[in-house]
N, C-alpha and C positions, 0 to 999 in steps of 0.2 A: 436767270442765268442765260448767257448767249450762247452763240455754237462753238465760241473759243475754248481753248482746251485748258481745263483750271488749272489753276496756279498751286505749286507744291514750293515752296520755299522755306528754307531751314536758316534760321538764326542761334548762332552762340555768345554767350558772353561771360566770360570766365571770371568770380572774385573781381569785380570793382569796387569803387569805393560809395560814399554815400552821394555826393554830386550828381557823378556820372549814374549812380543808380536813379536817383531825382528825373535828370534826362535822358535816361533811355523807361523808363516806365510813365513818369507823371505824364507828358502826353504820348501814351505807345498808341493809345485807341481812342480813349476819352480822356478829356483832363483828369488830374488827379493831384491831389494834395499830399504828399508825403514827409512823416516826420519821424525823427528817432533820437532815442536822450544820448546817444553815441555815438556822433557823426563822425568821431576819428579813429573810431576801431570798429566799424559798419562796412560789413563784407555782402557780395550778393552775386549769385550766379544766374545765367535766365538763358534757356533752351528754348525756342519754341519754331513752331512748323507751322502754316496756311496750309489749311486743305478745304478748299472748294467751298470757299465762303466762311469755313471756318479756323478762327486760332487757337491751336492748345499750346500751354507755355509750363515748364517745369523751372519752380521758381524757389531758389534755397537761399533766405538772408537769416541776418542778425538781426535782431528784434525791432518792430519800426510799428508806423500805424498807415493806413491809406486812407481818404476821404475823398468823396464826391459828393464837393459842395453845391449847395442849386443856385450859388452863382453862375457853375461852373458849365449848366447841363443848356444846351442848346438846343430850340423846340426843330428846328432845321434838320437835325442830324436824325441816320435812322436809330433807332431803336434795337440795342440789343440786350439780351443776357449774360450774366457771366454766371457757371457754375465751378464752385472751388474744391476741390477734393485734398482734405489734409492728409498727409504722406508722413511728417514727423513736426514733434511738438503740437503743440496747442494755439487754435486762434478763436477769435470772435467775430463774426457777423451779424450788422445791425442793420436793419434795415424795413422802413413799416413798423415800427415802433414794437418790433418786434428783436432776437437778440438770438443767434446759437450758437454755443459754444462746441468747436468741434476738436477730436482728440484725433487720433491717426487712424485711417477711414472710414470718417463720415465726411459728409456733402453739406453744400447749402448753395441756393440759387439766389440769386441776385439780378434785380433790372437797374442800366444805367440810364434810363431815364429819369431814374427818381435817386436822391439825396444815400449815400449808405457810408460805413465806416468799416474795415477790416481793424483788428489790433491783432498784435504778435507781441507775448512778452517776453519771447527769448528765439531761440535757433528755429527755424521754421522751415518746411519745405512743403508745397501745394501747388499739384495741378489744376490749372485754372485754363478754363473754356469761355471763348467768345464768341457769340454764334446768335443769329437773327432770330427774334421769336417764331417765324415761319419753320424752322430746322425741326420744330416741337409739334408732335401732334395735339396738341393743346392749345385752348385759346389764351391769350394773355388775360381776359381775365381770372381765368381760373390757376392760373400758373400767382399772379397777385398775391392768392391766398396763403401760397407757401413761401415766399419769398424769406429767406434769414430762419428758417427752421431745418433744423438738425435733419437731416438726413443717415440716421443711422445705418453704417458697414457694419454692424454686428448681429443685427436682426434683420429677421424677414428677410422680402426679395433682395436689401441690401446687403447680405451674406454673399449672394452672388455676384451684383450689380459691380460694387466697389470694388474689389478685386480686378475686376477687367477693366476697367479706370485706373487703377492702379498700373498696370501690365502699358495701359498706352505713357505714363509717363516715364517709364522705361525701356519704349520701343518706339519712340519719336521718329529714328530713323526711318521705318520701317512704312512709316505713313507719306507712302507716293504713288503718284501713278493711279489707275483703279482701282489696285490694291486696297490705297489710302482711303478713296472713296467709300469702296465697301466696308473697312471698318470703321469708317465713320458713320456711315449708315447705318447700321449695327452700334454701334455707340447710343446714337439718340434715338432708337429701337428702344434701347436697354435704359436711357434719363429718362424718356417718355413713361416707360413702365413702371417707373419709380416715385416719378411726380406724382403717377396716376395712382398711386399704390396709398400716398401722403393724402393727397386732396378728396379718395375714398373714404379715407379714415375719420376726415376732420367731419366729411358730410355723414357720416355715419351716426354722427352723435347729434347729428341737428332734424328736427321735424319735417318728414316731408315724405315724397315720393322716394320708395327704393330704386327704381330705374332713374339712373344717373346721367349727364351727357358723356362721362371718363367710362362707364358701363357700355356704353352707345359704340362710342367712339372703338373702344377695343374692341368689340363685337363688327365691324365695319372693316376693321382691317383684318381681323383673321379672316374674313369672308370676300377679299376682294377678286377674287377670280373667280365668282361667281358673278356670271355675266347678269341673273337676273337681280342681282342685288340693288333694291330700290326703296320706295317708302313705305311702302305694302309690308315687302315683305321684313322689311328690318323692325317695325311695326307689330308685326305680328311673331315675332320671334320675342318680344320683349313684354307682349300680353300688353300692349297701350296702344291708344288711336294714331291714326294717322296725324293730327291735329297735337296731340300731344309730342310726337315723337317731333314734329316742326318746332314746336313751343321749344322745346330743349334745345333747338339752334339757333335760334333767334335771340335764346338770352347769350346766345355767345356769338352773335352776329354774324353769323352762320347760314346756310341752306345743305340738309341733307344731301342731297344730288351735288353740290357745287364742295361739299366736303371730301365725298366720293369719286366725283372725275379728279379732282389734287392727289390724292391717296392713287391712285391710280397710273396719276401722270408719272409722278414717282417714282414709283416702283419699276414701272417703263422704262426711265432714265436711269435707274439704276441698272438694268440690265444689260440698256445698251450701253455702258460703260465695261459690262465684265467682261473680259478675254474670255472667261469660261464659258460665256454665252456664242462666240461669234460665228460657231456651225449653225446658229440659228437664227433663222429669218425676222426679220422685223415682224411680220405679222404673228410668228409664232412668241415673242415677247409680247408685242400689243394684246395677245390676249389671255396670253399668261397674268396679266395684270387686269383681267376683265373686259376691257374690249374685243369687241366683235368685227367690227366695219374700221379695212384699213385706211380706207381716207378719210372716214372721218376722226379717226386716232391722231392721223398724222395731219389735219389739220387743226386740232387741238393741242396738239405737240409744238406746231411752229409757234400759233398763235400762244405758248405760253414760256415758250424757253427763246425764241427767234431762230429758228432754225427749223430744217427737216430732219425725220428721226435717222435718216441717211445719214444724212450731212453732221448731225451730232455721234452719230457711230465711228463715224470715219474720224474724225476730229481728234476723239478718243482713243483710237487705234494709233493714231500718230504721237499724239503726247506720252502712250507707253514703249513705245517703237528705241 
């Protein structure tokens, strides 16, 4: 991210037909193949808002199917996610030879770098998320394992979760400015804790170590403002070797320390985005977020966003102005 002031823009589109549905979705982000046995009485609405790298789109058609063929997928382009949250009717995700059928709110994630297929066999409506696997506190490969699995809104942490995924496809407006920031922030807060909640469960039934990297990893950010947080002592808070606790970042191509200054950076730049923060001083966000030493915050700050944490505050001051 640079020091420009991100982008909030809102798109409508009210009942088109099936055509114009074809071209405004088949290429909105990624190619896409789109087909329906009813091209002359095929209606489709599509809402959607950019907020700071990411799109969320409230999308209500007449029954159709979508396809991301691996004709289609280009090794060039980045890499993202998409996670779908059904709001009414019923769809299918496939993907990894894997399938979920979702009812009105659950979830399922989906990467567009690989081959998938949505189906809708009648009236449908689903918020749909596009957003960089970085946005996650997860590594892609561990995000892999769950791709095209039900994410159930009826159970568990999804009881919670999906409801306020729900709440953003009805308050789209709503997402601008820092405001928007922060509840997107909060947003993939809340996908992160849900993935992690899924890729638990699945390791839970397989042989091995109880200390997890998704164990790790959450144990890392409820602790980030503790300045002494390191390999020691994350290590010993988890009853494993120093060497062990590496080995878990490695298989996800990883370095503890280099997990912890992002986790970090983060957080920083989420502050210095909130108007609610701006009685307070850079130094006292930098180490709200764990850091100690302002210059070396803020030359980690430029060297990762291109800017000063100044120069990024002000930026943002302006874009809510």
């Amino acid at each position: 991210m640079s020091g420009e002031a991100p982008e909030y823009r809102m798109e409508s589109y009210e009942s088109v037909g099936f055509d114009e549905w074809v071209r405004l979705v088949g290429n909105r982000f990624v190619p896409l193949s789109i087909f329906t046995g009813s091209p002359e009485t095929f209606a489709g609405t599509l809402r959607s808002r950019n907020v700071d790298g990411t799109c969320v789109t409230d999308i209500q058609a007449s029954s159709h199917s979508v396809h991301r063929l691996e004709r289609a997928i280009r090794r060039d382009h980045r890499d993202h996610l998409k996670l779908s949250l059904q709001l009414e009717g019923s769809g299918l995700v496939m993907q990894d030879g894997r399938s979920a059928q979702l009812e009105p709110g659950d979830a399922a994630i989906y990467d567009t770098a690989r081959p998938y297929t949505l189906e809708y066999a009648g009236e449908m409506r689903s918020l749909v998320m596009l957003f960089p696997h970085s946005m996650l506190g997860i590594s892609a490969g561990r995000v892999h394992t769950v791709t095209a699995v039900r994410l159930a809104g009826d159970t568990g942490i999804g009881r919670v979760i999906c409801p306020f995924m729900q709440h953003l496809a009805e308050n789209l407006d709503a997402l601008d400015g820092a405001n928007g920031s922060r509840i997107m922030h909060s947003a993939f807060e809340l996908i992160t804790a849900l993935l992690s909640s899924e890729i638990q469960a699945s390791a839970s039934a397989e042989p091995g170590s109880t200390v997890t990297f998704e164990i790790v990893r959450q144990y890392i950010d409820e602790h980030l403002t503790e300045p002494e947080l390191n390999n020691d002592a994350i290590a010993r808070a988890h009853f494993i070797s120093t060497r062990q606790l590496q080995y878990l970042f490695q298989e996800e191509r990883l370095t503890v320390s280099g997990y912890v200054r992002h986790r970090r950076l983060e957080r920083a730049r989420i502050g210095l985005e909130d108007a609610a923060q701006n009685e307070r001083s850079v130094l006292q966000i930098a180490q709200s977020a764990g850091f100690v030493d302002l210059s070396h915050f803020s030359k980690l700050f430029k060297a990762t966003y291109g800017t000063s944490p100044r120069d990024y505050r002000l930026a943002a001051i302006r874009a809510a102005a």
